[in-house]
mmCIF file of the N, C-alpha and C atoms, coordinates in Angstrom:
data_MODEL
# 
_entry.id   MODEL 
# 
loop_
_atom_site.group_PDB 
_atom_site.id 
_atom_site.type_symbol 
_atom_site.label_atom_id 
_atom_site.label_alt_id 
_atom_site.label_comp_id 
_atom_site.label_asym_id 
_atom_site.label_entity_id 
_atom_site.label_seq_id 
_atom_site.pdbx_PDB_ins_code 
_atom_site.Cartn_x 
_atom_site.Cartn_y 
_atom_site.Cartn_z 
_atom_site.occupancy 
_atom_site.B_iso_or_equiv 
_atom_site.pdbx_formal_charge 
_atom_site.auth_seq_id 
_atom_site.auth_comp_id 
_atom_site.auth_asym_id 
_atom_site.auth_atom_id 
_atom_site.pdbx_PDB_model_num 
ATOM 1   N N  . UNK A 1 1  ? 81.750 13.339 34.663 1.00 0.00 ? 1  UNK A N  1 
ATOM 2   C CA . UNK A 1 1  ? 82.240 13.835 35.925 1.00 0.00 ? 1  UNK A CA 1 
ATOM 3   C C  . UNK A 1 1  ? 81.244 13.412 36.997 1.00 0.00 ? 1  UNK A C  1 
ATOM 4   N N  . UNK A 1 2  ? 81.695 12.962 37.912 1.00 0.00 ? 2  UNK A N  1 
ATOM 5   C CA . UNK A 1 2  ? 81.145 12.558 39.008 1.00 0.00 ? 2  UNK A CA 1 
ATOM 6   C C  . UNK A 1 2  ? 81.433 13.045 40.381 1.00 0.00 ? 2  UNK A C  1 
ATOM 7   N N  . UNK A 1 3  ? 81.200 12.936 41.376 1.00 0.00 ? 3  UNK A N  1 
ATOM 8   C CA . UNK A 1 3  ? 81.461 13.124 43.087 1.00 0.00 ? 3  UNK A CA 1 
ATOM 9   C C  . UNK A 1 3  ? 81.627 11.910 43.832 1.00 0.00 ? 3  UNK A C  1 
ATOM 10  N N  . UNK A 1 4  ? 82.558 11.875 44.489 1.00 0.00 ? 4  UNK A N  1 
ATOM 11  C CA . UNK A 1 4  ? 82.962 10.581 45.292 1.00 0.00 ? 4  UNK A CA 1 
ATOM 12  C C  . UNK A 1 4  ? 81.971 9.763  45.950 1.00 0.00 ? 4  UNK A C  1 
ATOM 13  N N  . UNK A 1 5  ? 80.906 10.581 45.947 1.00 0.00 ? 5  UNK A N  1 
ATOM 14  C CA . UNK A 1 5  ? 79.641 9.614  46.437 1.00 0.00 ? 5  UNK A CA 1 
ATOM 15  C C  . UNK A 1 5  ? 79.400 8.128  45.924 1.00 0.00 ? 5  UNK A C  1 
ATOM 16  N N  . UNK A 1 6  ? 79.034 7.523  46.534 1.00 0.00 ? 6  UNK A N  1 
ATOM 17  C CA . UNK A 1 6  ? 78.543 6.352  45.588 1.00 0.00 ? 6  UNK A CA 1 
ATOM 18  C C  . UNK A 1 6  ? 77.366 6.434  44.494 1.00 0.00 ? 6  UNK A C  1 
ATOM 19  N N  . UNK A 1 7  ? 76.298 7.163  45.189 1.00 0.00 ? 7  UNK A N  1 
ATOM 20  C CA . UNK A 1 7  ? 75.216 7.217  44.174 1.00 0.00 ? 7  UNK A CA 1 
ATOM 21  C C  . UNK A 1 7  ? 75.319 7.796  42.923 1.00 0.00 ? 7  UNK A C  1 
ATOM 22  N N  . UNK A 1 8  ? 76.739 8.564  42.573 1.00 0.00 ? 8  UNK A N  1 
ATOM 23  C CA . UNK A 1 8  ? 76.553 9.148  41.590 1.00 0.00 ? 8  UNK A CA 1 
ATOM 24  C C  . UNK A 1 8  ? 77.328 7.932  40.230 1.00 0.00 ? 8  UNK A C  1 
ATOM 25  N N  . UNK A 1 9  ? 77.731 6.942  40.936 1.00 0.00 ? 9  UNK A N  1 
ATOM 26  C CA . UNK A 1 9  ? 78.830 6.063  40.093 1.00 0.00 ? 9  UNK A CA 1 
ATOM 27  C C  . UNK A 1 9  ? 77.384 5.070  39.031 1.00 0.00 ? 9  UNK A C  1 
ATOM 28  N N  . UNK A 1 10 ? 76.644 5.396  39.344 1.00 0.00 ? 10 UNK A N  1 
ATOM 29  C CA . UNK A 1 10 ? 75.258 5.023  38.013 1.00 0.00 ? 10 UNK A CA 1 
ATOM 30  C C  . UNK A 1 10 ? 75.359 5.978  36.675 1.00 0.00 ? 10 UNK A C  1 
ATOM 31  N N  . UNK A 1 11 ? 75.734 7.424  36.824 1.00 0.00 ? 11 UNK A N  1 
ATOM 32  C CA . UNK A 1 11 ? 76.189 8.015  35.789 1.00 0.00 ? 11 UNK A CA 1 
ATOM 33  C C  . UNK A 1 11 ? 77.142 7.586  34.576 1.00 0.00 ? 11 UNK A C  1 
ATOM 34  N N  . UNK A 1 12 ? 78.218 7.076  35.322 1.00 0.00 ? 12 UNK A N  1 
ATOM 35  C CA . UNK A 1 12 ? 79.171 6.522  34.560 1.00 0.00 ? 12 UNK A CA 1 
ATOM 36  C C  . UNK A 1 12 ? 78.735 5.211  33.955 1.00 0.00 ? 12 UNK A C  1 
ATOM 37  N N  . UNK A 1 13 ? 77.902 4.509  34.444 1.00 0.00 ? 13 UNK A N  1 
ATOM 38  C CA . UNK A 1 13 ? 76.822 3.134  33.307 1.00 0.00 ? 13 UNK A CA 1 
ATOM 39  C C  . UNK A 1 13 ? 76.500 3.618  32.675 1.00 0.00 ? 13 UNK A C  1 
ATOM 40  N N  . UNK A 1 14 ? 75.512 4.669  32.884 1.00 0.00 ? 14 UNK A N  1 
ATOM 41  C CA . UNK A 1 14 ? 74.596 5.303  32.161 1.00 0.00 ? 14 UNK A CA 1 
ATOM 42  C C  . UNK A 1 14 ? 75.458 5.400  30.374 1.00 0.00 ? 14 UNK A C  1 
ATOM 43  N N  . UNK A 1 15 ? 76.716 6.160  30.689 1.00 0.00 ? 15 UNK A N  1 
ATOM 44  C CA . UNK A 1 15 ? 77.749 6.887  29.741 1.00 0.00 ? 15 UNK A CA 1 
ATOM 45  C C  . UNK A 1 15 ? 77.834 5.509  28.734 1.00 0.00 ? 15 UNK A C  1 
ATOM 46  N N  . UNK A 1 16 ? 78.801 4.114  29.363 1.00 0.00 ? 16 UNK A N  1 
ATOM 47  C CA . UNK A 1 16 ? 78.908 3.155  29.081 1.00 0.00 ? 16 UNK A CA 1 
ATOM 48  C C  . UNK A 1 16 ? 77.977 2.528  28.088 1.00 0.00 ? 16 UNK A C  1 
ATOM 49  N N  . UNK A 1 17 ? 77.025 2.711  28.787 1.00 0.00 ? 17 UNK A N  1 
ATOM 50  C CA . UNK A 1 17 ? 75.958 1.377  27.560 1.00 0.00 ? 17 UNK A CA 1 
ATOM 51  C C  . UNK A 1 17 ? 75.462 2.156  26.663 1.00 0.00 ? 17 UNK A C  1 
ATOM 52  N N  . UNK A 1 18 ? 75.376 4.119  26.827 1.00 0.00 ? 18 UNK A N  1 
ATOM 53  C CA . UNK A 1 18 ? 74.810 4.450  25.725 1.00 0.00 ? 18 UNK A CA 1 
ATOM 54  C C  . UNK A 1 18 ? 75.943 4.842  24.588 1.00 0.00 ? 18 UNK A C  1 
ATOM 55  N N  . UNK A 1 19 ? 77.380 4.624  25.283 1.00 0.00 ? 19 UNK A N  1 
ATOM 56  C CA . UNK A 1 19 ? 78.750 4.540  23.920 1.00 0.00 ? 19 UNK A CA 1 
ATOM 57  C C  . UNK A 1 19 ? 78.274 2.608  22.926 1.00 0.00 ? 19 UNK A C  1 
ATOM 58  N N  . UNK A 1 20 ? 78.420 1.996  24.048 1.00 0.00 ? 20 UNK A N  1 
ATOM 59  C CA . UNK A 1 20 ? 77.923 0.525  23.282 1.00 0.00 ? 20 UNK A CA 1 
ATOM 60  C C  . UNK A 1 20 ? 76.796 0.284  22.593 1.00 0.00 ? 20 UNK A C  1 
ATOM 61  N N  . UNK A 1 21 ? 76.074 1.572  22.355 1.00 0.00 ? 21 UNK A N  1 
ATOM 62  C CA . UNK A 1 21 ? 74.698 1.243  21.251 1.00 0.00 ? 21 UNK A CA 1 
ATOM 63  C C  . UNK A 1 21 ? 74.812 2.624  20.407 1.00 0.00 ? 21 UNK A C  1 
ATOM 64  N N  . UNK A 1 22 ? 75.592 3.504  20.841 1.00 0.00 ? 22 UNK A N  1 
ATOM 65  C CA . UNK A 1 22 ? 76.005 4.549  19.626 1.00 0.00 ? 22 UNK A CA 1 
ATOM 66  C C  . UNK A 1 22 ? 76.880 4.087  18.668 1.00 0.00 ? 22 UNK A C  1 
ATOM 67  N N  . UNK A 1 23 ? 77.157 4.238  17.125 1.00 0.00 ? 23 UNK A N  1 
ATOM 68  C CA . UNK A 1 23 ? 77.637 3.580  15.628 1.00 0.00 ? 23 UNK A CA 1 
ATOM 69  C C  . UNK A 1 23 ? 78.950 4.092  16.017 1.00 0.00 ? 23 UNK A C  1 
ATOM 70  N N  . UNK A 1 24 ? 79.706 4.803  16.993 1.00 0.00 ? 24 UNK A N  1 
ATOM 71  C CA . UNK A 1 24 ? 81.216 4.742  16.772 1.00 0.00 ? 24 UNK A CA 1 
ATOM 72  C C  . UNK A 1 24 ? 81.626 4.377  18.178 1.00 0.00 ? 24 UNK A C  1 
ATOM 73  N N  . UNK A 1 25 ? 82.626 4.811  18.369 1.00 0.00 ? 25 UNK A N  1 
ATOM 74  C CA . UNK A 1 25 ? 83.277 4.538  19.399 1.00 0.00 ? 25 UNK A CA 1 
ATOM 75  C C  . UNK A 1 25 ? 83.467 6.180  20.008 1.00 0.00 ? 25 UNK A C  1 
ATOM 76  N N  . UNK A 1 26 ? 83.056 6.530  20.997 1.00 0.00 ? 26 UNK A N  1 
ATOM 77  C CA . UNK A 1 26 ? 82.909 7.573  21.688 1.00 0.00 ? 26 UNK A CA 1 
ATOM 78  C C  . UNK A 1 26 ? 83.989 7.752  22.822 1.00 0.00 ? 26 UNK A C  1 
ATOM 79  N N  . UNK A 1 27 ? 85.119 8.298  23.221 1.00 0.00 ? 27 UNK A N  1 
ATOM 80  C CA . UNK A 1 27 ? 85.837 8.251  24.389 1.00 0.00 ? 27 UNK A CA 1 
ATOM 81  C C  . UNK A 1 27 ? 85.264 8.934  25.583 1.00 0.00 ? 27 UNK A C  1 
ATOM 82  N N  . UNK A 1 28 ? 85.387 8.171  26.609 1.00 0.00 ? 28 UNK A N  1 
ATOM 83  C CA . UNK A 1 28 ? 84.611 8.993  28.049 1.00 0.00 ? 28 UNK A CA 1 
ATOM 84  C C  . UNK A 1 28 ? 85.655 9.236  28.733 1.00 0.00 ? 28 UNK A C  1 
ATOM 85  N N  . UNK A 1 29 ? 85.792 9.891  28.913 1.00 0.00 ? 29 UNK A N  1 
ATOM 86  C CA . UNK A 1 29 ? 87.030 10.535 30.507 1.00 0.00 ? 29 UNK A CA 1 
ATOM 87  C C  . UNK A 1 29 ? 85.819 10.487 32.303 1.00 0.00 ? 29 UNK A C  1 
ATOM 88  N N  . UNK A 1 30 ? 86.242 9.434  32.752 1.00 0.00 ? 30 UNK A N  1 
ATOM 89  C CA . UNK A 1 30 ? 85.374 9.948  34.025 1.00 0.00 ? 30 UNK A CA 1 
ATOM 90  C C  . UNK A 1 30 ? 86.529 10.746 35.162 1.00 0.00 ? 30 UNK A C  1 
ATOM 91  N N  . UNK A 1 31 ? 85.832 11.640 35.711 1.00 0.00 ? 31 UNK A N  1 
ATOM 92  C CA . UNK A 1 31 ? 86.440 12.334 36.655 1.00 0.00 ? 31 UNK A CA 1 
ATOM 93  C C  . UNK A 1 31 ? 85.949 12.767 37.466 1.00 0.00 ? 31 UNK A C  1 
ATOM 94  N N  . UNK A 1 32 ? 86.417 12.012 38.912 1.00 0.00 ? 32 UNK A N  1 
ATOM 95  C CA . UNK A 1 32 ? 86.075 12.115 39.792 1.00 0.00 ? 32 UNK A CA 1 
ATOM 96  C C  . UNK A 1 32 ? 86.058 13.202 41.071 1.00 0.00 ? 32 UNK A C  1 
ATOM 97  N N  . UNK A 1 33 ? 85.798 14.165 41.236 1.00 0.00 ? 33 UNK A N  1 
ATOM 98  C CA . UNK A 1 33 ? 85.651 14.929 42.299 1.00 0.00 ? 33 UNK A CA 1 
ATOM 99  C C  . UNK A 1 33 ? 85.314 15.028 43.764 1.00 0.00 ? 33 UNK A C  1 
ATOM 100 N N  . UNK A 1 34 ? 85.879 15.173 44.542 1.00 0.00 ? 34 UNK A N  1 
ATOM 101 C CA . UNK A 1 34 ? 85.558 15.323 46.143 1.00 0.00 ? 34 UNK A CA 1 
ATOM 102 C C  . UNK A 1 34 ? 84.772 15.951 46.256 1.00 0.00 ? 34 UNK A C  1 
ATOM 103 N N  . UNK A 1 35 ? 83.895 15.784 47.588 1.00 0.00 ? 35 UNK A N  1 
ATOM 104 C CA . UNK A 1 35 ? 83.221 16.786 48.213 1.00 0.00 ? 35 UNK A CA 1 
ATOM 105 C C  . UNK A 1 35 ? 83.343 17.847 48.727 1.00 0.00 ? 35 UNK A C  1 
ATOM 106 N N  . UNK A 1 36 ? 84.399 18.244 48.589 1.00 0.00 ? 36 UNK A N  1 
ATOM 107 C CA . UNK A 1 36 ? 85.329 19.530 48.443 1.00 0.00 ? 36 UNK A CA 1 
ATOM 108 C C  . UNK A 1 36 ? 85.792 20.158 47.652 1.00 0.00 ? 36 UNK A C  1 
ATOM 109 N N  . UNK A 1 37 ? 85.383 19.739 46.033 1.00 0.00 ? 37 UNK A N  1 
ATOM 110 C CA . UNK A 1 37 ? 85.594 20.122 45.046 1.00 0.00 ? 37 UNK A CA 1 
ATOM 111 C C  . UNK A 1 37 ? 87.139 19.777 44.326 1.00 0.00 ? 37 UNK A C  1 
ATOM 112 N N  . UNK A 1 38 ? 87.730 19.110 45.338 1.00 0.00 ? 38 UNK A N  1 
ATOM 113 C CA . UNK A 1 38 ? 89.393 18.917 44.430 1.00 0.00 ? 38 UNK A CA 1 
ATOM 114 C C  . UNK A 1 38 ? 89.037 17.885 43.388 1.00 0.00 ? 38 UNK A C  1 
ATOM 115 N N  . UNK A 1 39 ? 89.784 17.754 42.431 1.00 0.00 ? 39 UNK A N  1 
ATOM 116 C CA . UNK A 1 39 ? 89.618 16.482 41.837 1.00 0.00 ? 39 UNK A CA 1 
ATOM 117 C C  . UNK A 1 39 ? 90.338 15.485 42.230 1.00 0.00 ? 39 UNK A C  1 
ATOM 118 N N  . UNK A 1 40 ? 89.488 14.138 42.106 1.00 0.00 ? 40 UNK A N  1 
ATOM 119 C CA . UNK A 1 40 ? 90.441 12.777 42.612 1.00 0.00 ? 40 UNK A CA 1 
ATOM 120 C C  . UNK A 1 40 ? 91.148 12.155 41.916 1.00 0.00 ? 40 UNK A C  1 
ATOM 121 N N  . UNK A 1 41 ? 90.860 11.821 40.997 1.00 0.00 ? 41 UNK A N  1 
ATOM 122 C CA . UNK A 1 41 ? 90.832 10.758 40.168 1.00 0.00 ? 41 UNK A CA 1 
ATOM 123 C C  . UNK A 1 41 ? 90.551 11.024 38.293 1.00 0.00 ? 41 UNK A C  1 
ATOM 124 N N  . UNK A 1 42 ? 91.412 10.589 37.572 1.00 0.00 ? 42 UNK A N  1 
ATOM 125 C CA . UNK A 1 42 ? 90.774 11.118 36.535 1.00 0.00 ? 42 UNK A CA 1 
ATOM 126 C C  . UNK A 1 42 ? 91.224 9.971  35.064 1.00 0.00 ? 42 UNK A C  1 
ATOM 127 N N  . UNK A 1 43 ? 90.472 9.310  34.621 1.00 0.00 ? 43 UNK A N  1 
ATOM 128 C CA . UNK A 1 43 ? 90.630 7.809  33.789 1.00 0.00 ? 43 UNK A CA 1 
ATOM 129 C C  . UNK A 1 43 ? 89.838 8.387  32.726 1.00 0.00 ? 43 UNK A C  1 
ATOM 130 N N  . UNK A 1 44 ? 90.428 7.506  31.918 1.00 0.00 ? 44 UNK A N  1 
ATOM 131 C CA . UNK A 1 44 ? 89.520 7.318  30.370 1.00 0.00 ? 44 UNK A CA 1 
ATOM 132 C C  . UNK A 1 44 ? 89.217 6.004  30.536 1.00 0.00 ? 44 UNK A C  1 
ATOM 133 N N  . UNK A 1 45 ? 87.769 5.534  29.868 1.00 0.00 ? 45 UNK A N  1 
ATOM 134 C CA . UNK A 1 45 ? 86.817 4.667  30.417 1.00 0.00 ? 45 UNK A CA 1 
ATOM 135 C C  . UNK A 1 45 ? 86.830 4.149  28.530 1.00 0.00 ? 45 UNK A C  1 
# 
């Protein structure tokens, strides 16, 4: 889960490369939130 900010969209790498060096396959859901708390956006990665 993230915030529409930009700075927070390094989290979601972060998630990424440590599923590509963990032994299975891990599903990530990112979901994105406003600065208002609604949610925006919501994907499996």
């Amino acid at each position: 889960m993230t915030i529409e900010v930009p700075c927070c969209q390094g989290l979601l790498e972060i998630a990424k490369q440590a599923r590509e060096q963990a032994e299975r396959n891990i599903p990530i859901k990112h979901i994105i939130v406003g600065i208002k708390g609604d949610v925006l956006k919501e994907d499996w990665v």
